[in-house]
N, C-alpha and C positions, 0 to 999 in steps of 0.2 A: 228693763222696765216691762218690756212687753213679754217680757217671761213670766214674772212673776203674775201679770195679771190674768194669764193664761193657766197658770198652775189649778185653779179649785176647778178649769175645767178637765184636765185631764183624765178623771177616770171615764168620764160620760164620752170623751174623745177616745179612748182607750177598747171600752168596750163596743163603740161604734165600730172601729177598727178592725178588731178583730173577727167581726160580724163580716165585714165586708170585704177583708182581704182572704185569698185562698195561697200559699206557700206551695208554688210549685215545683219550687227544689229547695230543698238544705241541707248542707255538706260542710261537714260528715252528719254523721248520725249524733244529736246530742248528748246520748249517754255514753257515748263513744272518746266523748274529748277528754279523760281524762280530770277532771276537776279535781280537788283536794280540798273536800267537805269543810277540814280544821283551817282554809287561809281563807279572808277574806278576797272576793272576786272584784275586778272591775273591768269592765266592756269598755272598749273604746271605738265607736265610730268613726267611719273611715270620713264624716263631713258631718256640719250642725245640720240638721232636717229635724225637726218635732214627729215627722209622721215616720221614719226609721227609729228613734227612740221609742214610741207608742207601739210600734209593731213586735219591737225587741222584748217591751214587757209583756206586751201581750203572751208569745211563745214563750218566755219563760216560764211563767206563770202554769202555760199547758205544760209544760217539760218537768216541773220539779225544779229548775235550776234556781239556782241565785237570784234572787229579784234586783233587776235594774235599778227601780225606781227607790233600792233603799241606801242609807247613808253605811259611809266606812268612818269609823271612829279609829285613829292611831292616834294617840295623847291628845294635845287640845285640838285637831283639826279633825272637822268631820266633810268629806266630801262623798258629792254621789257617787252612786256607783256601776252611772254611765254617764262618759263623757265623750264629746266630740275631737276627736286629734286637731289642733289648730291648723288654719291655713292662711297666708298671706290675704290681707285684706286689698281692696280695693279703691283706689278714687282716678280721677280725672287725669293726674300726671304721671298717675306711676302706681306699684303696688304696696302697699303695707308691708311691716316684718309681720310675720306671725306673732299671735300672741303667745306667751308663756305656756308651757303645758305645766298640767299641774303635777309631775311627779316630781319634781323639787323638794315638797315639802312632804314629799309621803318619803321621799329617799330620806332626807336628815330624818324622821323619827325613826325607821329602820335601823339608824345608826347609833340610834341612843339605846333600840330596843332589840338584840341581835337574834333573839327569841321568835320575832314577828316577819311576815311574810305576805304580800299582796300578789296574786296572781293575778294578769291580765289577757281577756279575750278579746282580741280582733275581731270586730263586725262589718262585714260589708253586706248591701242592701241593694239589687238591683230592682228595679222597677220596669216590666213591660219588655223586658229584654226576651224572654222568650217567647215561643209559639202558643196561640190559646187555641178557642173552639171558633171565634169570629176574627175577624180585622176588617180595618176600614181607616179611614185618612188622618181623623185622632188619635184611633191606637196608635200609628206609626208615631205621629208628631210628637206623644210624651211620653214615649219609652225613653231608658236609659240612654244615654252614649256616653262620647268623650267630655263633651262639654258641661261647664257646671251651671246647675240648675234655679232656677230662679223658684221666690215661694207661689208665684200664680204656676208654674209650670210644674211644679213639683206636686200642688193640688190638684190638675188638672189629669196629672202621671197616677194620683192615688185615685183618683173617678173611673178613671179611662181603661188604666192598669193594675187595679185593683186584683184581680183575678191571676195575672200571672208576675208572681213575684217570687225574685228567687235571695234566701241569704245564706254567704260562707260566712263560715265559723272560724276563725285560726284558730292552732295549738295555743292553750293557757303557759305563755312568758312567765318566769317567777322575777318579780322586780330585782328580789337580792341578788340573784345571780347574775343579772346586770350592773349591778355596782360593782363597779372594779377600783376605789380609794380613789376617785379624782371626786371632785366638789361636785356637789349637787347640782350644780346648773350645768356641766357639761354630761354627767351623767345622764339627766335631764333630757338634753340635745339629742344624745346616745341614743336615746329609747326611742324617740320621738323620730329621728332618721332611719329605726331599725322599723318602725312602724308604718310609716310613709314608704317603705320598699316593700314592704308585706301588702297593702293596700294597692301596690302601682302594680303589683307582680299577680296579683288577683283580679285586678281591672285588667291586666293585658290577658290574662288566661280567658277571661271571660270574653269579653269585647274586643281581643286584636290590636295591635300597636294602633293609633290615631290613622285615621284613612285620610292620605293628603290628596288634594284636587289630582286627577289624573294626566291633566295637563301640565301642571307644575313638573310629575315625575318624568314625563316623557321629555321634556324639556330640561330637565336635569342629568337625564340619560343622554340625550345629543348631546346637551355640555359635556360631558366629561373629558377627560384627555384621553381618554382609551378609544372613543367614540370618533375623536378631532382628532388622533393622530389616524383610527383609519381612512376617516372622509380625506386627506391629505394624502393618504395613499394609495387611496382606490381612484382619488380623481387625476392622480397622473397617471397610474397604470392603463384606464381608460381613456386618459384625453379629455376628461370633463372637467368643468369647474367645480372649486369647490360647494359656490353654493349650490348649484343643483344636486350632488351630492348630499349636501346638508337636507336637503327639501326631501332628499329620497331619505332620508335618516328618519326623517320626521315621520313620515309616512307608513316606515317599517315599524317603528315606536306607534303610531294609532293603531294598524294591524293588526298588534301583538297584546298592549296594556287591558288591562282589564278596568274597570269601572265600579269598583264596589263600595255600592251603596248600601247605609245600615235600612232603610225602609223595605225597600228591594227584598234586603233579606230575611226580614220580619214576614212580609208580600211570600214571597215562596217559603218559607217554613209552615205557615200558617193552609199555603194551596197543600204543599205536599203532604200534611201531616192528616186531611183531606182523602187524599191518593191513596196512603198506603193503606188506612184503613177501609177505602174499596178495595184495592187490590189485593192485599195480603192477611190474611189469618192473625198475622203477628210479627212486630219485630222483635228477637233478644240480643240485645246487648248484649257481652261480654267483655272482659276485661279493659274498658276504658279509664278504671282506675290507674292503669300505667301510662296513660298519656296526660293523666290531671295531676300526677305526681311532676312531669316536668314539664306542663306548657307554661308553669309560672319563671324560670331563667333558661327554658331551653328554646332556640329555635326550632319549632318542629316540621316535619318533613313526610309525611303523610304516605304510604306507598304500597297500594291493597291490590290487590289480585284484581283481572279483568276480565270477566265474565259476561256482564250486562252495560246498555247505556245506564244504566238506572245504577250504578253503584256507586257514580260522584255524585249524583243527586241524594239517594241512599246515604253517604256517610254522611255529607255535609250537614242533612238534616238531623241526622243521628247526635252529631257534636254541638250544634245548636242545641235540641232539647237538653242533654247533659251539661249543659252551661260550659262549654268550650268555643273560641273563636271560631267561623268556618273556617279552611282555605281559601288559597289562590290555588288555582285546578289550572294542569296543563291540559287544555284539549286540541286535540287538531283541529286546521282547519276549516275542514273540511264539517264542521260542525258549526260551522259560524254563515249560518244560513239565515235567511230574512225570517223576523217573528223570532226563532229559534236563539239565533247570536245573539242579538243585543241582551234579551234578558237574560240569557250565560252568562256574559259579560258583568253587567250588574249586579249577576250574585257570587262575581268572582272569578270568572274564568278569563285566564288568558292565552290566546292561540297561538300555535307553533305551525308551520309547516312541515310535514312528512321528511325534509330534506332542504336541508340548507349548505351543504358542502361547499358547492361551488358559485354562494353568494358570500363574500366573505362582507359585506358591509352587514347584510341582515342577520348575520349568526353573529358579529360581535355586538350588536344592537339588544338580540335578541340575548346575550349570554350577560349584558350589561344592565337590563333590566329585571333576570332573576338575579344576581349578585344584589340587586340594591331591595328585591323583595325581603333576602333571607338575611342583607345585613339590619336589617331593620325591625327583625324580629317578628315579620308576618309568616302565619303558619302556610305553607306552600303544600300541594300533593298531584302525584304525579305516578304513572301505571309504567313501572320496568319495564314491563314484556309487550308497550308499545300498543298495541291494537288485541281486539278483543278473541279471546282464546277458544278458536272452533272448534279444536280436540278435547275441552274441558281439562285440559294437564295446565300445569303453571306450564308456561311458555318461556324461553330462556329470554332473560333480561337481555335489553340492548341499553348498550354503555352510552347514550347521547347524553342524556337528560343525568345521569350519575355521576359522568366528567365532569359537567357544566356544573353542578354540585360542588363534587371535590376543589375542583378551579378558584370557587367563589370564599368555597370555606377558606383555602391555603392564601384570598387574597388579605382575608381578614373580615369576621361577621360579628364583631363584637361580643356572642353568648358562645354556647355551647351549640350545636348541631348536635339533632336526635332524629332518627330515621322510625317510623314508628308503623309496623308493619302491622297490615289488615286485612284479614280474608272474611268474605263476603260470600255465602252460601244460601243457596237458592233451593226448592225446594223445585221452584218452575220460572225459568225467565221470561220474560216477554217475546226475545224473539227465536222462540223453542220453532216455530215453522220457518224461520229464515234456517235457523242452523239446520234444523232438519235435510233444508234445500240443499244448503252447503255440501252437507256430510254426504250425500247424495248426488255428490259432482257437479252442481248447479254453481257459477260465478258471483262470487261476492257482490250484491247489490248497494249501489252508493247511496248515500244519504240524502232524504230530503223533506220540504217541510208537509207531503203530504201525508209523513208517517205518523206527524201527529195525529192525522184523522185516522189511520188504521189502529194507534194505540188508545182511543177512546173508542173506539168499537170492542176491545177487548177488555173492559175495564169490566163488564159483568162474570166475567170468568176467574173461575178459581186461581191463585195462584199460589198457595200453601202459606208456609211459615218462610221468611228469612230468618237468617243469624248474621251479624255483624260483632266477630272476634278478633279483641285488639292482641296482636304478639305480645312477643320481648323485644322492645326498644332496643336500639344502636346509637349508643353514643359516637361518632365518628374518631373523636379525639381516640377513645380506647379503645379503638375499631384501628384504627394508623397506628397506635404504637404497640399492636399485636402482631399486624400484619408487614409493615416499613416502619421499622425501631428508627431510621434517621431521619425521618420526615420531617421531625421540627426545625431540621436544618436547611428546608428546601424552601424559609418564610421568602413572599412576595416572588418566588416562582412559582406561576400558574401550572406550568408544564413539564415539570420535573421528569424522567426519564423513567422513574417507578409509576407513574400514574397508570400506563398501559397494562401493568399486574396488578393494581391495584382496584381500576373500578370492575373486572371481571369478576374478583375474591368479593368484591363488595356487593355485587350482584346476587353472585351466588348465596352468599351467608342469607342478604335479603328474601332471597326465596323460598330458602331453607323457613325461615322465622316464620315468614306467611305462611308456607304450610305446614310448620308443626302448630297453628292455630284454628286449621282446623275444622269446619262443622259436619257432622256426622247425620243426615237425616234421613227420615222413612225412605227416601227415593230413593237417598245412594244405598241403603241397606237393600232393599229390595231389586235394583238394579244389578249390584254386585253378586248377590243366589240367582237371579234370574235367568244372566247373561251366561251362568257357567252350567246350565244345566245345558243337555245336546239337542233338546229342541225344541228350548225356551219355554216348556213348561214345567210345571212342580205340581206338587199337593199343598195347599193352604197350610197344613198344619206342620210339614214339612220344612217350606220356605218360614214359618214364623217362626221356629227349632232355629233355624240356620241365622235367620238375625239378630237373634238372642244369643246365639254363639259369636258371632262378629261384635255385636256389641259389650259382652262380656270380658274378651279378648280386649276390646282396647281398653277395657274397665280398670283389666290388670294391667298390661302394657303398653301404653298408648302409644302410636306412633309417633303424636306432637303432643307439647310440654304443655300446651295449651287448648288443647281442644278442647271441643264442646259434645256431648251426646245427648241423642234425642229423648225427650219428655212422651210419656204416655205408655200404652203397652203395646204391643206386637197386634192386636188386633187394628188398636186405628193406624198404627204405621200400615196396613196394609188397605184399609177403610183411606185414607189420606191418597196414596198412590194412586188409586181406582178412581175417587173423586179427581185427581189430575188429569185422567185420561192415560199413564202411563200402561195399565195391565186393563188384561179382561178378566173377568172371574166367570166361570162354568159348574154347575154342578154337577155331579156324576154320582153312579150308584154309591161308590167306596167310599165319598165324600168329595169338596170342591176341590177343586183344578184351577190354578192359575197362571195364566199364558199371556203372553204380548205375538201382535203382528210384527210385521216387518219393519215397517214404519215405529212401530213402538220400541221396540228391542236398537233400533237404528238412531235413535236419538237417549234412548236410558245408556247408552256406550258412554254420551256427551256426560252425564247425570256420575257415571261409575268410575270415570275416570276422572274426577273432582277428588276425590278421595282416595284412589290406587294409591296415593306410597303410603297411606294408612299400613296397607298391609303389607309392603312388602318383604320386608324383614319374614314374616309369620309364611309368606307366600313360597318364598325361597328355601324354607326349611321343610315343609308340606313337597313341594316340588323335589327333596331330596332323598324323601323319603318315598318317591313312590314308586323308584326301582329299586331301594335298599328295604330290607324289612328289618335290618337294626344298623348302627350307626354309635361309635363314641364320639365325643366331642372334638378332640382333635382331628378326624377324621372326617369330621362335618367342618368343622373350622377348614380345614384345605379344601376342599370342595366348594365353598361358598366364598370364601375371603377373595379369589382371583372375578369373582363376577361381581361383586358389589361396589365396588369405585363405577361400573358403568351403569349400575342401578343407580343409583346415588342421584350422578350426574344425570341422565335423563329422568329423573323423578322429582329430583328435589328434597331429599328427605335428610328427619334430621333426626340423628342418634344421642340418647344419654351416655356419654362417653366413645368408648370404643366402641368398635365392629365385635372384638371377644366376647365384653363384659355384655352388650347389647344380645349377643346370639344367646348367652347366657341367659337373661332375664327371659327371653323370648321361649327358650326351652321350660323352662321353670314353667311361664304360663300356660303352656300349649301342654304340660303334665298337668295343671289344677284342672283344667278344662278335661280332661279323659282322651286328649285327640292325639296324646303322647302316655308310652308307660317307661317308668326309667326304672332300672336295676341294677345295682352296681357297676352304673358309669356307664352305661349301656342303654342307649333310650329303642325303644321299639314302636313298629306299630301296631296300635288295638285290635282285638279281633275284632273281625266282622259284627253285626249287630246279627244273632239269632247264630252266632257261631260258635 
């Protein structure tokens, strides 16, 4: 009833709509989905909402697509062609079946007509879920979440949340292909269950498995029998009861859980999104499409290089704007300071201490409440190499936080486990003067809340471009049966005897992954010619020669499968560095001069050693050649092949096959480049320049 009286007003609702809502994501790209011009289309929303249908037409309408709002004729039945996927209705005692969906009667004319074909696209519609340019107490209240929306609250979400609204698109389903000869009502069912997992697996990517009360989980972690059989056996090894025991369980469970609330983290995407655009020039993204391919059935597992505080704040917001769940962030404790902790907490951080060995109640406490994060399908993230890397090298992974992983997966996590590695590139970190001090043999200073006021003091200073580049994913499953073929035999052993080979290999490959992605920017370019001249000065036009050669080099042969290189030209990469503070520039008669102090040259090490196994491959052949003045392959191959397992290992680095075929491709580029000549198998080096 109330539809139909509503219909003459739609278009005047339609074009209001579209006026006032702004689409700030949509994925994929609509010309991108594939459509089949010759079938008719039908959209099916993932719930009834008028103001999701109106918006749907609307974008079609700008797209060229299929109009919603028009009828499908197959023999005598004409239905729209958008509709709502049914859901369980509601009363007082209990809930409704759902109603009928309507592909019953589009299957039986398919079957009269075997010529004809309906394709269907999945629409999901969130509302307010992501970061705008304002927020304030309403924003929060009518964004999206888990629960279902009422129509005052859903009007209130299109006033409020008008502005940031995000909709996926699913791949176009061909009905027929889903008819498999069983009758049209369980066919019916069929679509309608396949469609309901596509929508729930879309809602979890976006919005995170449902946030249960924090209290509830900690209290389900003491319950457990893992938990009760330690408290039974810590309190007789000690002599204590159990319940004081239990009380101290409790206690390590509040310590530890985190608090994540969706407001909270609407509240800090919308401060940070704020931030970065004081701080930074720019973020880019890179390859987060490989984490949106499997946050919909994978548990993901988040695990980026450690550089800065700012890089779980950095990603988290990163995955928000792209319409991904945040994390749960393991941070120390030591970061769970007054003002600081609690809103960590709330936006998802849960704390560990530095060392829990020889508390055996708080390390199963604490391994019992990431087990029940990752069986639950919350996206988790967590830094291998432990504390933050004052050499600027990946830092070798410590196996704490990797075991308690593996442990959790072999207990059993109901999806798939996907490790999803991420290297985070700074142009300039914030605390470039701490490291500085470091590098400089000054004692690592501890954390506290008055840093904040020292990091708003620095908030008018440049701090370049970041990049945030996602790897190649780890499936674990096909990660164990590359690595321990009999693993699947080891179900509901935690501690398998292979696991002590196992999480080092898993480590390691991790590392490798994060750094073959990578980012290559004006500093490391400029820092890597700068450092190797003898006494850290160059000519301008020299040094821009020399970065154009590195980055050409990895053009051709990259070091990682995924890197990133830098946007602009050689003038502002060295315009960029100077605005950082890294160089000084001089002119002189011949032309300028560009030098670093002590202090400069002593922290651009930090900057150059980001990027070191970029080259080393290229490094090690250069180095071979500069007390040979020619060299065959097999002859360079013995030479290099007994040093590179311990490059490898202290770099991190990752090869396109072998060491052979690798030195190979490596020669090949370092002849397009002029910086190699080969002749019959015989590579040499170039004459001199004016020789």
């Amino acid at each position: 009833m109330l539809t139909s009286l509503l219909q003459p007003l739609r278009p005047p609702f339609r074009k209001l709509l579209a006026r006032w809502v702004d689409l700030r994501l949509v994925e994929p790209d609509p010309h991108t989905l594939g459509l089949d011009p010759n079938k008719p289309t039908l959209y099916i929303l993932s719930r009834t909402a008028l103001s999701d249908s109106l918006l749907l037409e609307a974008f079609c309408a700008r797209h060229d697509l299929p109009p919603p709002d028009a009828r499908l004729h197959l023999g005598p039945h004409a239905l729209k062609a958008c509709v709502p996927l049914p859901r369980p209705g509601r009363r007082l005692w209990g809930r409704l079946p759902p109603a009928p969906a309507p592909f019953a009667a589009l299957i039986d004319e398919l079957k009269q007509h075997p010529d004809q074909d309906v394709q269907l696209v999945p629409v999901s519609v969130f509302w307010g879920r992501a970061p705008g340019k304002t927020f304030g107490f309403w924003k929060l209240l009518a964004a999206d979440d888990w629960k279902l929306t009422g129509r005052m609250r859903r009007l209130l979400s299109v006033l409020i949340n008008g502005k940031d609204v995000e909709l996926h698109l699913g791949a176009p389903l061909s009905l027929r292909e889903l008819s498999d000869g069983r009758s049209s009502e369980l066919t019916s069912r069929k679509v309608s269950r396949l469609l309901r997992v596509h929508f729930r697996r879309v809602r979890t990517r976006v919005l995170g498995p449902d946030l249960s009360h924090r209290n509830i989980l900690i209290e389900g972690v003491v319950a457990s029998p893992v938990i009760q059989r330690t408290i039974e056996e810590c309190a007789t090894a000690l002599g204590q009861s159990p319940q004081r025991m239990r009380r101290r369980a409790w206690r390590y469970g509040r310590e530890i859980a985190s608090n994540m609330s969706y407001p909270v983290l609407r509240f800090l995407a919308q401060l940070l999104h704020r931030l970065w655009n004081q701080l930074y020039a720019g973020v880019r993204v890179n390859g987060l499409e490989r984490a949106k391919a499997l946050a919909g059935d994978h548990t993901l597992v988040y695990v980026p290089c450690h550089r800065s505080h700012i890089d779980y704040l950095l990603l988290s917001y990163v995955l928000y704007r792209e319409g991904l769940m945040p994390p749960h962030i393991a941070a120390g404790r030591n970061l769970n300071m007054p003002m600081v902790g609690p809103l960590l907490r709330r936006g998802g951080a849960f704390f560990m201490r530095r060392s829990f060995k020889d508390n055996r109640l708080y390390s199963a406490v604490f391994n019992e409440y990431l087990h029940r994060l990752l069986s639950r399908g919350h996206p988790v993230e967590y830094f291998i190499e432990g504390g933050r890397s004052r050499s600027g090298r990946m830092l070798t992974p410590r196996p704490g936080m990797l075991a308690m992983t593996l442990r959790s997966y072999l207990r059993g996590t109901h999806r798939e486990l996907a490790f999803v590695p991420v290297y985070i590139g700074y142009e300039k970190v914030l605390e470039s003067s701490s490291y500085l001090k470091e590098l400089q043999g000054s004692v690592k200073k501890e954390e506290s809340p008055f840093d904040l006021v020292r990091v708003l003091g620095q908030l008018r200073q440049p701090f370049g471009q970041v990049s945030v580049n996602v790897g190649e994913p780890l499936r674990l499953g096909e990660f164990l049966d590359g690595c321990i073929p009999s693993w699947r035999q080891a179900e509901n052993d935690t501690r398998p005897p292979w696991l002590t080979r196992a999480v080092p290999a898993l480590g390691r490959e991790l590392s490798r992954r994060i750094n073959a992605a990578a980012s290559l920017n004006a500093v490391n370019l400029v820092a890597l010619v700068l450092l190797a001249t003898p006494h850290r000065a160059i000519e301008a036009e020299l040094l821009k020669e020399q970065m154009v050669m590195l980055t050409d080099l990895q053009r051709l042969h990259p070091g990682g499968v995924h890197l990133s290189l830098p946007g602009g030209t050689p003038d502002e990469w060295l315009t960029a560095a100077h605005t950082l503070g890294f160089i000084e520039r001089r002119d002189q008669a011949l032309g300028e001069l560009i030098l670093a102090n002590s202090q400069q040259a002593t922290l651009l090490t930090w900057y150059r050693n980001n990027v070191l196994h970029l080259f080393a491959l290229p490094a090690l052949v250069a180095f071979a050649f500069r007390n040979n003045a020619r060299l065959d392959r097999d002859t360079l191959y013995e030479l290099l092949a007994p040093a590179w397992p311990l490059i490898d290992h202290e770099l991190s680095v990752s090869l396109p096959g072998n060491f052979r075929q690798a030195l190979d491709t490596t020669l090949e580029s370092l002849v397009s480049l002029g910086l190699l000549r080969h002749e019959n198998g015989i590579w040499r080096r170039p004459q001199p320049r004016g020789g």
